[in-house]
Jmol script that loads the backbone (N, CA, C; Angstrom):
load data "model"
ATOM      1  N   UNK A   1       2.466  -8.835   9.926  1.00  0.00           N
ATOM      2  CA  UNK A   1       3.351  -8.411   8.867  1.00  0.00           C
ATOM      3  C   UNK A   1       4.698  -8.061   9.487  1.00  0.00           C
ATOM      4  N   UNK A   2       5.657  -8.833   9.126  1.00  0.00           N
ATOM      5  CA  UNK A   2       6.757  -8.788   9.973  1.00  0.00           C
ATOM      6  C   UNK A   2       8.300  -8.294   8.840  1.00  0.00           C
ATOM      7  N   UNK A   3       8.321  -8.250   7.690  1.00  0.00           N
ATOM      8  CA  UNK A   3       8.908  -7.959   6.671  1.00  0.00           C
ATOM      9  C   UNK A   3       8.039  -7.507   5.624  1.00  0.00           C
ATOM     10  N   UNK A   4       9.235  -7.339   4.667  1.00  0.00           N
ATOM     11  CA  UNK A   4       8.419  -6.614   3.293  1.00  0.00           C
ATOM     12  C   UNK A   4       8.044  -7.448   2.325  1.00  0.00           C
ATOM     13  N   UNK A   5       8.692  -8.515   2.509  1.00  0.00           N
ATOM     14  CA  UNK A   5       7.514  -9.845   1.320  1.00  0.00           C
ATOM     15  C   UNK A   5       6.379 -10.074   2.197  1.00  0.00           C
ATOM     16  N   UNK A   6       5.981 -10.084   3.508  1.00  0.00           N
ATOM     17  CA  UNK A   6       4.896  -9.960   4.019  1.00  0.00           C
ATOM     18  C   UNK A   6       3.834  -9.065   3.440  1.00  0.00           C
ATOM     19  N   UNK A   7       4.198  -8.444   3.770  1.00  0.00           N
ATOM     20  CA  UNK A   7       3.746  -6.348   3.338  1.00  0.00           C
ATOM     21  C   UNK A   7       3.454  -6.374   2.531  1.00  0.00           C
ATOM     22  N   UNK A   8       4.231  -6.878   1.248  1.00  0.00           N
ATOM     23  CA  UNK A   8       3.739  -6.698  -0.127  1.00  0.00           C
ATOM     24  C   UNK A   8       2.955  -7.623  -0.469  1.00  0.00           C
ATOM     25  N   UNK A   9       2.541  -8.946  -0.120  1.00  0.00           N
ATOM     26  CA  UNK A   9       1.489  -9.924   0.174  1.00  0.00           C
ATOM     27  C   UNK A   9       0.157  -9.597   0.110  1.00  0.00           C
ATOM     28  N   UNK A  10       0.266  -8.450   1.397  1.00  0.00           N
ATOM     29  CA  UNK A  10      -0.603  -8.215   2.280  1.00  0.00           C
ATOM     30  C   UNK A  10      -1.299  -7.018   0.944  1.00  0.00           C
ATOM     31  N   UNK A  11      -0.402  -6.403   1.042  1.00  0.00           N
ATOM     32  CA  UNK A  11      -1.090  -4.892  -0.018  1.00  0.00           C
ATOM     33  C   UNK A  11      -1.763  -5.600  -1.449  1.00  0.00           C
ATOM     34  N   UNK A  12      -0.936  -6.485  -1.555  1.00  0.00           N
ATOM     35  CA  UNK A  12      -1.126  -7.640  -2.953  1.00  0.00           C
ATOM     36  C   UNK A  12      -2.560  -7.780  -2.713  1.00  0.00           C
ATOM     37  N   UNK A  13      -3.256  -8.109  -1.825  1.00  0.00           N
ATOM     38  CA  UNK A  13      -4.234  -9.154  -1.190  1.00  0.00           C
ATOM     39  C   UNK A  13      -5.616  -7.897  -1.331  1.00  0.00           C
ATOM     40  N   UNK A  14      -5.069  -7.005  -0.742  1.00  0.00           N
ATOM     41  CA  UNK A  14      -5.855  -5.890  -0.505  1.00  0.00           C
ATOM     42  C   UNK A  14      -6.103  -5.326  -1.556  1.00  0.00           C
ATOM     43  N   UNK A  15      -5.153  -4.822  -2.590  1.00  0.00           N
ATOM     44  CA  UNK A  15      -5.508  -4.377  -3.758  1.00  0.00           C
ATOM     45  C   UNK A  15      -6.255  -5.430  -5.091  1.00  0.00           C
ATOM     46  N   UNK A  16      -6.219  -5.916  -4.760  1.00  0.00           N
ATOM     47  CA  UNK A  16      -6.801  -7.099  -5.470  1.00  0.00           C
ATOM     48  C   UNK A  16      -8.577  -7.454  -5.266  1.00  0.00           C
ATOM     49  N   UNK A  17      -8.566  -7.437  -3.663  1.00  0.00           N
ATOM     50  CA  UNK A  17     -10.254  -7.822  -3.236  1.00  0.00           C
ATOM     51  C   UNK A  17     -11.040  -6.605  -3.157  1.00  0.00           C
ATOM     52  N   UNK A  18      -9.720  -5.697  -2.857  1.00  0.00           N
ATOM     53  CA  UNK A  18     -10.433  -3.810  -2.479  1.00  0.00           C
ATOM     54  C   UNK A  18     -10.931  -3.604  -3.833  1.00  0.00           C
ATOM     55  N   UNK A  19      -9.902  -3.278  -4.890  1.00  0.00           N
ATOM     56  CA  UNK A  19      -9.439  -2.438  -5.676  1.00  0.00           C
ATOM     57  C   UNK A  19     -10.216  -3.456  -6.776  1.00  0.00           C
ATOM     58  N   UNK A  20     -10.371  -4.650  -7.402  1.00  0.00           N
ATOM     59  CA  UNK A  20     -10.549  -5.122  -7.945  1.00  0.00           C
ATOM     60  C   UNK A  20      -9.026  -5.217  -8.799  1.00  0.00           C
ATOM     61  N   UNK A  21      -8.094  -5.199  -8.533  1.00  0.00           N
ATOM     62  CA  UNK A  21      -6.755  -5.038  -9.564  1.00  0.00           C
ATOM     63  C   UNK A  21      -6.475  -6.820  -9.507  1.00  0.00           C
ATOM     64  N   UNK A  22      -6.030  -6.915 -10.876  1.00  0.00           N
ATOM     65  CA  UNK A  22      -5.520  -8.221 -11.199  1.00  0.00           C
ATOM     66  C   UNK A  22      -4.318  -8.221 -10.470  1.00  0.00           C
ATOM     67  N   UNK A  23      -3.793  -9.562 -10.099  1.00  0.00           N
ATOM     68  CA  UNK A  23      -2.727  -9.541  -9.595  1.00  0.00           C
ATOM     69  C   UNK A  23      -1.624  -9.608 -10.669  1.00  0.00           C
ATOM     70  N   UNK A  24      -1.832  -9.972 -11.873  1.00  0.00           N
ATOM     71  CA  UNK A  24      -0.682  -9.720 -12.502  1.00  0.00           C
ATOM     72  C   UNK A  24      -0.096  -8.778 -12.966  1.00  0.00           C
ATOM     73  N   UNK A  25      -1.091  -7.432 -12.875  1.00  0.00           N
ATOM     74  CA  UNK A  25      -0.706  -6.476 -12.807  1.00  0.00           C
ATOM     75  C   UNK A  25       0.148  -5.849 -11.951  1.00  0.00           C
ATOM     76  N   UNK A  26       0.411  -6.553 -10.378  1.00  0.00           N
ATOM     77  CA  UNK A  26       0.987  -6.007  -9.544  1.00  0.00           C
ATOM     78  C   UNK A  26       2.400  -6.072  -9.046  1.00  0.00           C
ATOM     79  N   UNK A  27       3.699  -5.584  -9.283  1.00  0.00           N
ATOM     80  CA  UNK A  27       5.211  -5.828  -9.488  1.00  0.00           C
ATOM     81  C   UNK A  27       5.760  -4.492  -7.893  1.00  0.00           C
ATOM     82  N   UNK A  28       6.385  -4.506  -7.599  1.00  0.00           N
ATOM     83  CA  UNK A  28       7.069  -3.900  -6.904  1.00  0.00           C
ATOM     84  C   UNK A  28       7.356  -2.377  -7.735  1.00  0.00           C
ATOM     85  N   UNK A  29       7.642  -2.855  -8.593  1.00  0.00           N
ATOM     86  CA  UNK A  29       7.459  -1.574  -9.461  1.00  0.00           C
ATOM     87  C   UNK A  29       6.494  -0.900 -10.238  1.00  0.00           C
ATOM     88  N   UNK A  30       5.513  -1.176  -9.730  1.00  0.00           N
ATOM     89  CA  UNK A  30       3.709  -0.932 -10.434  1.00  0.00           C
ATOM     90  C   UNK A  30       3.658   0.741 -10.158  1.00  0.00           C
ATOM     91  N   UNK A  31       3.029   1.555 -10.544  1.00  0.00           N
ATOM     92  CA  UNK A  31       2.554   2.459  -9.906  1.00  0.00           C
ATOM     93  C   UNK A  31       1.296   2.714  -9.955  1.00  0.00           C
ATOM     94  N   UNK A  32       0.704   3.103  -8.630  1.00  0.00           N
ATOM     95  CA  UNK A  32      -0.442   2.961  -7.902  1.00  0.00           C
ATOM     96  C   UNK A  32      -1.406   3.950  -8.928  1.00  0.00           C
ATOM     97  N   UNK A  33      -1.171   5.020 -10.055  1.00  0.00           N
ATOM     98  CA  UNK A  33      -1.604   5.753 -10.416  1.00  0.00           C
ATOM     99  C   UNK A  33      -1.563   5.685 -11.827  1.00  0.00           C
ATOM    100  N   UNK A  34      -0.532   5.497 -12.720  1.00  0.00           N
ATOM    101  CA  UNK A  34      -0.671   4.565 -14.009  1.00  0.00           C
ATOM    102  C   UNK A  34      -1.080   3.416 -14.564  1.00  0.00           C
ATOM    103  N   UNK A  35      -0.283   2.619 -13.640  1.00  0.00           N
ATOM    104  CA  UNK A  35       0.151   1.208 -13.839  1.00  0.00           C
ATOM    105  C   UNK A  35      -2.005   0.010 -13.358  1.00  0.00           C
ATOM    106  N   UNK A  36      -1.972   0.654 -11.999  1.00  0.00           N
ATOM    107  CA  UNK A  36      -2.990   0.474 -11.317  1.00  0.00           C
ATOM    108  C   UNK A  36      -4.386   1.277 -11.499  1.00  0.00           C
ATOM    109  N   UNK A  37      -4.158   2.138 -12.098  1.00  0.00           N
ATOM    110  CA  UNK A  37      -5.432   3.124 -12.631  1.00  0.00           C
ATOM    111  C   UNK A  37      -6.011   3.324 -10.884  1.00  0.00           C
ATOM    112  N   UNK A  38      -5.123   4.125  -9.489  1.00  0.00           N
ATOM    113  CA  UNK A  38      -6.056   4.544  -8.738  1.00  0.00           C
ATOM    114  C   UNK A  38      -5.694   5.954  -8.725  1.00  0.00           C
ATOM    115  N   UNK A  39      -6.810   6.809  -7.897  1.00  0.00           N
ATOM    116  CA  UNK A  39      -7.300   7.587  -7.520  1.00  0.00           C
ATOM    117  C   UNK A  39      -7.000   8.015  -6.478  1.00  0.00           C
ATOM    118  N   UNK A  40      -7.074   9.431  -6.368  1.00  0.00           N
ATOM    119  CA  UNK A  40      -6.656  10.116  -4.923  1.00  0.00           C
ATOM    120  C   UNK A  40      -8.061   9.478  -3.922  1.00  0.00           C
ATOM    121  N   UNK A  41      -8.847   9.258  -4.417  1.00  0.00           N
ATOM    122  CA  UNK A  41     -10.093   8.684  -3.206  1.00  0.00           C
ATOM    123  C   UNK A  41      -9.401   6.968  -2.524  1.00  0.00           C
ATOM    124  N   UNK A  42      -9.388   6.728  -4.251  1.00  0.00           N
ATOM    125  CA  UNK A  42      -8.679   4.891  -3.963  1.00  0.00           C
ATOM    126  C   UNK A  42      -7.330   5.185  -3.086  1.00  0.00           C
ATOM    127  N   UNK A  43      -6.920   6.359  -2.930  1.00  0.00           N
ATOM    128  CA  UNK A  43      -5.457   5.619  -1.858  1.00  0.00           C
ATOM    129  C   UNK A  43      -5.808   5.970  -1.101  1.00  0.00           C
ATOM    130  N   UNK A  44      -6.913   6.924  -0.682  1.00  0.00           N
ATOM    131  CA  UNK A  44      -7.018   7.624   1.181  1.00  0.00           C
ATOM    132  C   UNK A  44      -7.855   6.010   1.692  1.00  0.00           C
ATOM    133  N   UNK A  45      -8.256   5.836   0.871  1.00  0.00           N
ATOM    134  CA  UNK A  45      -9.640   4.077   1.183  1.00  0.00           C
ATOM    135  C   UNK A  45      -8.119   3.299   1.374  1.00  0.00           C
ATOM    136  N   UNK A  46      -7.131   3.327   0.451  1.00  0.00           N
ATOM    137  CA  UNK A  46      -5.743   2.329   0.844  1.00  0.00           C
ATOM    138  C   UNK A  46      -5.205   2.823   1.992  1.00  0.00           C
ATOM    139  N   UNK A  47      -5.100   4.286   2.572  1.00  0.00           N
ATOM    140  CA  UNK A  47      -4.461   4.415   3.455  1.00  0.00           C
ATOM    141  C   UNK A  47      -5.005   4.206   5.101  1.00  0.00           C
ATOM    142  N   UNK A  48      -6.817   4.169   4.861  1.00  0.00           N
ATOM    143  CA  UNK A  48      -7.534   3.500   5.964  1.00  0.00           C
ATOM    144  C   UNK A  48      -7.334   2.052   5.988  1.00  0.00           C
ATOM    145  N   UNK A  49      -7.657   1.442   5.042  1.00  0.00           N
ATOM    146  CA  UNK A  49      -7.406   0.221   5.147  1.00  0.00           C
ATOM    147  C   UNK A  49      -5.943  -0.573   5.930  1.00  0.00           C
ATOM    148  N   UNK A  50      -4.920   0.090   5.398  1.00  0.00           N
ATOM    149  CA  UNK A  50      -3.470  -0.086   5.941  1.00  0.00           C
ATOM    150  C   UNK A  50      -3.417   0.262   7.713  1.00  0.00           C
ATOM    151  N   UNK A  51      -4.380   1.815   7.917  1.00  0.00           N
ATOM    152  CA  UNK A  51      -4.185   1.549   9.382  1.00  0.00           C
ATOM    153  C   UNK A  51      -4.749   0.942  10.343  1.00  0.00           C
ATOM    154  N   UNK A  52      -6.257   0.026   9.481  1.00  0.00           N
ATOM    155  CA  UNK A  52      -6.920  -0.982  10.096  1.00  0.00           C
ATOM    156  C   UNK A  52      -5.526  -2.065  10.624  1.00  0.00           C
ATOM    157  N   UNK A  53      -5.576  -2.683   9.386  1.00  0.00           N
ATOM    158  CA  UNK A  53      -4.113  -3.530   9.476  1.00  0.00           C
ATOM    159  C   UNK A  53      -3.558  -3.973  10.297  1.00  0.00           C
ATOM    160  N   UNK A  54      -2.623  -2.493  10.356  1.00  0.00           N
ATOM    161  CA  UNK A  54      -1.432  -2.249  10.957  1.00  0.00           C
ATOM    162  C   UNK A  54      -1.666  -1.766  12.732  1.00  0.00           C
ATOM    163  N   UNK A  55      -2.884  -0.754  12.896  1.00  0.00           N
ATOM    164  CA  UNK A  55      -2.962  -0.523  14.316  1.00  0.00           C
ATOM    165  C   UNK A  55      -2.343   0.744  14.853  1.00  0.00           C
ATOM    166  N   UNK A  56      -1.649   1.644  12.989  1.00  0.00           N
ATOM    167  CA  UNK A  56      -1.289   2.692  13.406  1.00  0.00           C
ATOM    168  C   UNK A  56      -1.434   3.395  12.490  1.00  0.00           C
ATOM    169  N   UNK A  57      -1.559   4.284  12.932  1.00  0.00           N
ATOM    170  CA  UNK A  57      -1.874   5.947  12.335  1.00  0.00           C
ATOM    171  C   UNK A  57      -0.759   6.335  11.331  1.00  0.00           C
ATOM    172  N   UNK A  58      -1.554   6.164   9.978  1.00  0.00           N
ATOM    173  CA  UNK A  58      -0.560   7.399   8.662  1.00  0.00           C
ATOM    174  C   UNK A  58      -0.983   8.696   8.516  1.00  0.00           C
ATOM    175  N   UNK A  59       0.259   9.096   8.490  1.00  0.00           N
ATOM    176  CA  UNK A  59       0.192  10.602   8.375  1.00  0.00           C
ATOM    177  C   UNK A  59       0.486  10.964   6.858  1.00  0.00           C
ATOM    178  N   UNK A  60      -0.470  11.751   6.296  1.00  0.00           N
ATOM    179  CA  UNK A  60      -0.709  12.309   4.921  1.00  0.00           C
ATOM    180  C   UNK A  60       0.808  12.338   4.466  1.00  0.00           C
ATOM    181  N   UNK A  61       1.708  12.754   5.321  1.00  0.00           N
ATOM    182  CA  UNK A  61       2.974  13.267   4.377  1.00  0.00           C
ATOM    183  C   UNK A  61       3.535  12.504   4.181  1.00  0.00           C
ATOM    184  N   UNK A  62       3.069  10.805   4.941  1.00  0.00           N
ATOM    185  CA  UNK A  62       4.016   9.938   4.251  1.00  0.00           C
ATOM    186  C   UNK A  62       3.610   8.966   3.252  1.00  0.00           C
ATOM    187  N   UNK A  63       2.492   9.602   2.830  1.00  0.00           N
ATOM    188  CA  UNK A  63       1.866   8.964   1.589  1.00  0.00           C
ATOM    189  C   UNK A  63       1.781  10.077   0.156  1.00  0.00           C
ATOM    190  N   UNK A  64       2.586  11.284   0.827  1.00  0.00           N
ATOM    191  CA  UNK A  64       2.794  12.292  -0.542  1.00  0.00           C
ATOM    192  C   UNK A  64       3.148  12.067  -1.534  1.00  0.00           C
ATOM    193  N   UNK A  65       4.560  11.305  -0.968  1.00  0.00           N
ATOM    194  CA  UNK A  65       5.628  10.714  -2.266  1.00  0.00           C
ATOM    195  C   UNK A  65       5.326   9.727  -2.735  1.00  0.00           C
ATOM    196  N   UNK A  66       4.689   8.709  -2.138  1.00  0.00           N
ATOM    197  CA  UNK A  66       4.203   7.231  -2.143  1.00  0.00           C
ATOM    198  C   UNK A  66       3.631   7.167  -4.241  1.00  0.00           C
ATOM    199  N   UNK A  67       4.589   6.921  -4.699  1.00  0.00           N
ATOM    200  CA  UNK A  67       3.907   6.044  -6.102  1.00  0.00           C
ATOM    201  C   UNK A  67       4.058   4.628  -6.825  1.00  0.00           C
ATOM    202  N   UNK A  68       4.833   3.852  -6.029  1.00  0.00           N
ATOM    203  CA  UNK A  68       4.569   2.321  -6.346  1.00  0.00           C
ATOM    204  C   UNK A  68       4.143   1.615  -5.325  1.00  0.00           C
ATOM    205  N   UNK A  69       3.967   0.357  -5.496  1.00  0.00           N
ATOM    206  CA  UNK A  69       4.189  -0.464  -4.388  1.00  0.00           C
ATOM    207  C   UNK A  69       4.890  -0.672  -3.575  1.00  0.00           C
ATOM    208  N   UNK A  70       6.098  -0.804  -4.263  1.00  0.00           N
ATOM    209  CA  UNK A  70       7.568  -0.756  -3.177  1.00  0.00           C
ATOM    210  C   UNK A  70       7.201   0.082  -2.309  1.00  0.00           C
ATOM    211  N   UNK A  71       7.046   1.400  -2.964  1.00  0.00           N
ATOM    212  CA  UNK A  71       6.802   2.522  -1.802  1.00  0.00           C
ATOM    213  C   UNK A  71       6.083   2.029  -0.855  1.00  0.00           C
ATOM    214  N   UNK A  72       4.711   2.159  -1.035  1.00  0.00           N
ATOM    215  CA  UNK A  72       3.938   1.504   0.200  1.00  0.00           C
ATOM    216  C   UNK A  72       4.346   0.460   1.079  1.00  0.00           C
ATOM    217  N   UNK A  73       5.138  -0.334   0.641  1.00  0.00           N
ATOM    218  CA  UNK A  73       5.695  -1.532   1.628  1.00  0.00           C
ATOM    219  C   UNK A  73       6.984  -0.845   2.227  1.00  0.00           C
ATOM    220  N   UNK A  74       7.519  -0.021   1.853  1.00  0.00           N
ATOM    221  CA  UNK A  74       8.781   0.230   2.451  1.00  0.00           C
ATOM    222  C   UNK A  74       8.137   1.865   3.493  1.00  0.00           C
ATOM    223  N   UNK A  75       6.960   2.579   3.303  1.00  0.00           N
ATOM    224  CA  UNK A  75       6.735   3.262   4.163  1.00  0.00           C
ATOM    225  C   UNK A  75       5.595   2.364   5.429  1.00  0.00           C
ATOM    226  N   UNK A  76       5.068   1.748   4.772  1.00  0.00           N
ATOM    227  CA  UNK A  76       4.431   0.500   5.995  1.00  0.00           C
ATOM    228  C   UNK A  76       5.346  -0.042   7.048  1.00  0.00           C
ATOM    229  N   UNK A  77       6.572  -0.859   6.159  1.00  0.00           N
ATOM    230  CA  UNK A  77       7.412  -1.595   7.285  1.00  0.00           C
ATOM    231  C   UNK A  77       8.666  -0.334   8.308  1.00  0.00           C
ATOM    232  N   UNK A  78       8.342   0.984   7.486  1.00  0.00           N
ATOM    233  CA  UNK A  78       9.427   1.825   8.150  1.00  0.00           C
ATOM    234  C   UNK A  78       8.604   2.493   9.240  1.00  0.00           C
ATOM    235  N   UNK A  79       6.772   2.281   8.987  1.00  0.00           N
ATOM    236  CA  UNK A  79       5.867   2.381  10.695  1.00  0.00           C
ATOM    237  C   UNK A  79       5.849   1.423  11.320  1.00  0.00           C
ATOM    238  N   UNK A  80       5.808   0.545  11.038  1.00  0.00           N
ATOM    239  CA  UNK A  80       6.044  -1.093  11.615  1.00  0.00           C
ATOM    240  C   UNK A  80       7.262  -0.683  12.780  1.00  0.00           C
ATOM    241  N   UNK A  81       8.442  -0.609  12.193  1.00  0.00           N
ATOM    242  CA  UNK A  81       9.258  -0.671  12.777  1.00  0.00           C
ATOM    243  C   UNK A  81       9.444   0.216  13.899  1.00  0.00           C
ATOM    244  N   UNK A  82       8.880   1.585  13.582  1.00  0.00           N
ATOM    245  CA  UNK A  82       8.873   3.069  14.648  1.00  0.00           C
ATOM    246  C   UNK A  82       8.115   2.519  15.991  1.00  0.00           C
ATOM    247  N   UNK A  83       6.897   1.662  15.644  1.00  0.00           N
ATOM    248  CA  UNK A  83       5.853   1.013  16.448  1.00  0.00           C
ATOM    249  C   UNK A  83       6.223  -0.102  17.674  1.00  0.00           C
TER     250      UNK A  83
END
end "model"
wireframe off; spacefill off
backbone 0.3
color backbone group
């Protein structure tokens, strides 16, 4: 995952086979908690899954604010990049 149309691919992919979520449900501007019907269980399972992935460690506080997709791709590629 080398950019954020990657990223969002990738989360696309995941929320879809994980989550069972349709993909047409899923926009950059979705939110993970309305839009997506998840759960504080369904994002800590998203936030393991992401550090399978990725190969690095999220830290709770940067998934506090986290409520769309965008979000998640833009706090993914902003560990990507620290990495």
């Amino acid at each position: 995952m080398k950019n954020k149309a990657e990223i969002f691919e990738k989360l696309v992919t995941i929320l879809h086979k994980e989550f069972e979520i349709e993909r047409s449900l899923m926009a950059p501007d979705s939110n993970l908690y309305t839009d997506l019907d998840l759960d504080s269980i369904d994002t800590v399972d998203l936030v393991i899954r992401l550090q399978e992935i990725t190969g690095k460690r999220i830290e709770p506080e940067t998934f506090k604010s986290v409520r769309t997709i965008e979000d998640v791709v833009d706090a993914i590629e902003s560990l990507i990049k620290v990495g």
